[in-house]
N, C-alpha and C positions, 0 to 999 in steps of 0.2 A: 617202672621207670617214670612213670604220670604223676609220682610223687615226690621226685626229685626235681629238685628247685635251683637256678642257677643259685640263688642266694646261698642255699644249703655249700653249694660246692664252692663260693668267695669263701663264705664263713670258716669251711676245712683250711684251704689254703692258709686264711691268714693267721688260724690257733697256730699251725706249722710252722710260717713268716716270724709270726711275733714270739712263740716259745711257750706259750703256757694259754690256758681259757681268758685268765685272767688281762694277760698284757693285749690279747684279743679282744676281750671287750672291749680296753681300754682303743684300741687302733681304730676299733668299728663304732665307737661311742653308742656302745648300749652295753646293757646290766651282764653281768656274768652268768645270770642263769637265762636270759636269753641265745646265750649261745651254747650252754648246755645242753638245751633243749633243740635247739638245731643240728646239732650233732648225734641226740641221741636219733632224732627224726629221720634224718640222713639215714644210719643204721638202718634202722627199721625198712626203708623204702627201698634200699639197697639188700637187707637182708646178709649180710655180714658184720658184725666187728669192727671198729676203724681203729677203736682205741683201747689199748691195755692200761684198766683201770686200777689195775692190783699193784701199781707201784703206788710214790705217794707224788708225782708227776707223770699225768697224762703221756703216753706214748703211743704211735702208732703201731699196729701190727700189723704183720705179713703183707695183709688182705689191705690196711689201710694206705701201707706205700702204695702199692699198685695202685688203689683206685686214687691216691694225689696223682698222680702221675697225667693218670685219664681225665683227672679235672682239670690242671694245666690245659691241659690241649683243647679241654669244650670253652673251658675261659677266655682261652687265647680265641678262639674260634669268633665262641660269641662277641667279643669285643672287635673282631676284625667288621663281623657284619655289620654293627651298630654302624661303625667308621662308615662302612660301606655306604649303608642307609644316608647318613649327616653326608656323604660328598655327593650323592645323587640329588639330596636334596637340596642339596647347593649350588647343582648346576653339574658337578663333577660327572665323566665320562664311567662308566662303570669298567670300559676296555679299550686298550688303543693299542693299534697295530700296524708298525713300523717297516717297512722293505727299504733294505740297502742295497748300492753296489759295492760291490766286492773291493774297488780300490779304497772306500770309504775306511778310514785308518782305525784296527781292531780296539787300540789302548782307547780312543777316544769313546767309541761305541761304548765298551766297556765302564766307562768313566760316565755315561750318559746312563746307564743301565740304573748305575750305582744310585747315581744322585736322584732320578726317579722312583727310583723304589723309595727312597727317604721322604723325598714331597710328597708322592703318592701311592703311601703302601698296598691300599686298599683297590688300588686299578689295577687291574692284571694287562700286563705289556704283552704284546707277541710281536718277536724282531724276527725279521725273513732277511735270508741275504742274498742276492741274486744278483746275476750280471747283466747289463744293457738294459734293452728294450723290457725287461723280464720285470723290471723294475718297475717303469713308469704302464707294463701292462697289468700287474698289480693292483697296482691304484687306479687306474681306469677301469677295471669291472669293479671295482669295491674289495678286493681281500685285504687290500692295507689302504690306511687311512692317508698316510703320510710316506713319499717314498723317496728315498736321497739318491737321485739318478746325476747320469752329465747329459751335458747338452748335447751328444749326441743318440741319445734314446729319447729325444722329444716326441709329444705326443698332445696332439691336439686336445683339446677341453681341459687342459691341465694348467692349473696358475701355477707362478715359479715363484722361489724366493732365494736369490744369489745367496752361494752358501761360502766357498772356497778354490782355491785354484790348485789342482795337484798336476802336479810336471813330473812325468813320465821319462826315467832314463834309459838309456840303451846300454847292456851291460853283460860281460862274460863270466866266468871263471879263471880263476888264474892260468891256470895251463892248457886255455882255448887255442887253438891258432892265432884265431882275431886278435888275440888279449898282447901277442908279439908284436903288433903292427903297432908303427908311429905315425900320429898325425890323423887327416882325415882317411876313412875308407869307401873305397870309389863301392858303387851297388856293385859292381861286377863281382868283386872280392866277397863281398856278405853273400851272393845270389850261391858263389860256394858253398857254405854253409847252412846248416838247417836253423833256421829261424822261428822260435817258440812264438805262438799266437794262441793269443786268449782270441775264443770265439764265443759266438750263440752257439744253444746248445739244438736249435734248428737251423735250417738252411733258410727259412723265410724272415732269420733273424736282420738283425745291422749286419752287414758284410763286414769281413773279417778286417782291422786297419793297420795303418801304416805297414803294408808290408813289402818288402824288399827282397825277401830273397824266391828263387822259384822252388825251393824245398822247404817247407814247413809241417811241424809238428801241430794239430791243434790240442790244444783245452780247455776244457770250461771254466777252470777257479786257479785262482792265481797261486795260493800255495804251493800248486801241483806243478807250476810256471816255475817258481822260484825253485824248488826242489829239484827238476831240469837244468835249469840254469847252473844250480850251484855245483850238479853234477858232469858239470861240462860238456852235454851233450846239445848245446845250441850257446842262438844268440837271441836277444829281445827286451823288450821295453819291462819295466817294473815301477810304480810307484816310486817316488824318491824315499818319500816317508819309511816304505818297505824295506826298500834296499840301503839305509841309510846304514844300519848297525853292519852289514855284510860287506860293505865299503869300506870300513872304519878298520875292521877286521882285517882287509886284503881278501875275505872270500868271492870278493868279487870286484871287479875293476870295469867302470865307464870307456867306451867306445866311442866314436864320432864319426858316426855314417855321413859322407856327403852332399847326400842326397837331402839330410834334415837340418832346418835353421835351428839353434842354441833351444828356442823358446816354442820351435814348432808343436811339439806334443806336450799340449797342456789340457790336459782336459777340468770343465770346469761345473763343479757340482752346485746343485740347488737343491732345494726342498719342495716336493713338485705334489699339487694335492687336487682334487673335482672340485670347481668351481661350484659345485652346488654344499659341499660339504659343511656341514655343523660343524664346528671346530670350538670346543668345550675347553676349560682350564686348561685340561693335562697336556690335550693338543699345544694349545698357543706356549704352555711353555715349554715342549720340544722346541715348536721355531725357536723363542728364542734362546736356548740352550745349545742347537746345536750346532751355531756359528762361530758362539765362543771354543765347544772345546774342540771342533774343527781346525781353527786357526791354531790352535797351542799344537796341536798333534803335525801341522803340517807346516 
């Protein structure tokens, strides 16, 4: 294999690409027995056949599909490293790694992923998604670079960058109890009911919030929250953003606890990162990327 040459395996590809030796040449601008002769080389080094030469146009055989196959992939390989190399040496991050919270809205994420990979094929992303404190403790020993918490998992040595305001509803199931009652409901009436709470997934986390009733269910990830919810076995807060298609539906219907004002539960995310931190291309255009598609999703 010391004598296979990425060139030998461009050179395959593109007789394959273009159709014959000849239109190859013509693609790679050199002489047609120059690439005859890279092909037979090939052979040799590899020690199989690529091409059945007994028609009166070159074709591959057996052994030759296969090993196109394998040169795609060292082609592709190698040209990723090059990229790789050109954005290091440009300043580019080689790896950036991302912690979210949980209420942080999945489409947008999703939508950030996307567009990252296109600016920056050649950086390997690592997204973490965790709730609270989990977040912003994250980024404070260093496992993520960048972490989108609220402002109630703050943490000391951490610079913020206001991101977006997500409001938090209170909501049943159609066929709750709660979901009968009109108007406000006094805490007395909710303290009935079991009321779903997203928690830390320790006790020395952020203490459990807003909570109102003296029976509650806890969980760690919100899914598991909604999935509760929808199944009518509580009552409790949701992302609006989350809950927005489940509303629409009738799978789930808004509440008005008395005890809470219109605007009280908002909680308010930022991009929270170590003041000492290098923050390379691909970083700076998280920040600014992830304001905008923030606001669209919310």
């Amino acid at each position: 294999m010391d004598n296979v040459s990425l060139d030998q395996l461009r050179t395959l590809t593109a007789v394959v690409d273009a159709g014959s030796f000849s239109a190859a040449a013509r693609r790679l601008r050199r002489v047609q027995s120059a690439v005859s002769t890279a092909m037979a080389n090939l052979e040799d080094a590899l020690g199989v056949p690529l091409w059945d030469r007994t028609k009166r146009a070159a074709t591959l055989t057996a052994a030759g599909e296969a090993v196109l196959v394998a040169a795609r992939r060292v082609i592709a390989e190698a040209d990723a490293l090059g990229t790789l190399a050109q954005g290091i040496a440009a300043g580019v991050e080689p790896r950036v790694s991302l912690c979210v919270d949980a209420i942080f809205p999945v489409g947008a994420l999703v939508e950030l992923c996307r567009q990252f990979a296109q600016a920056f094929p050649a950086v390997d992303l690592r997204v973490d998604v965790q709730t609270m404190s989990v977040v912003t403790a994250r980024v404070a020993d260093g496992q993520a670079t960048l972490g989108v918490a609220t402002a109630v998992a703050q943490a000391p040595g951490l610079e913020r960058h206001a991101l977006a305001a997500i409001r938090m509803v209170p909501v049943v199931a159609p066929g709750h109890p709660l979901a009968k009652r009109r108007g406000k409901l006094p805490s007395a009436a909710l303290s009935e009911h079991v009321q779903i709470v997203l928690s830390e997934r320790s006790d020395s986390g952020i203490p459990d919030q807003a909570v109102l009733s003296e029976r509650t269910w806890r969980v760690d990830d919100l899914h598991t929250k909604r999935a509760l919810l929808l199944g009518g076995l509580g009552w409790g807060n949701l992302p609006e953003h989350m809950a927005r298609e489940d509303l629409d539906r009738k799978r789930l219907v808004v509440i008005r606890p008395e005890a809470w004002a219109p605007d009280e539960h908002v909680l308010h995310l930022a991009v929270v990162h170590r003041r000492d931190a290098k923050l390379g291309p691909a970083h700076r255009w998280l920040l600014e990327r992830l304001p905008v598609l923030c606001a669209n999703a919310v």
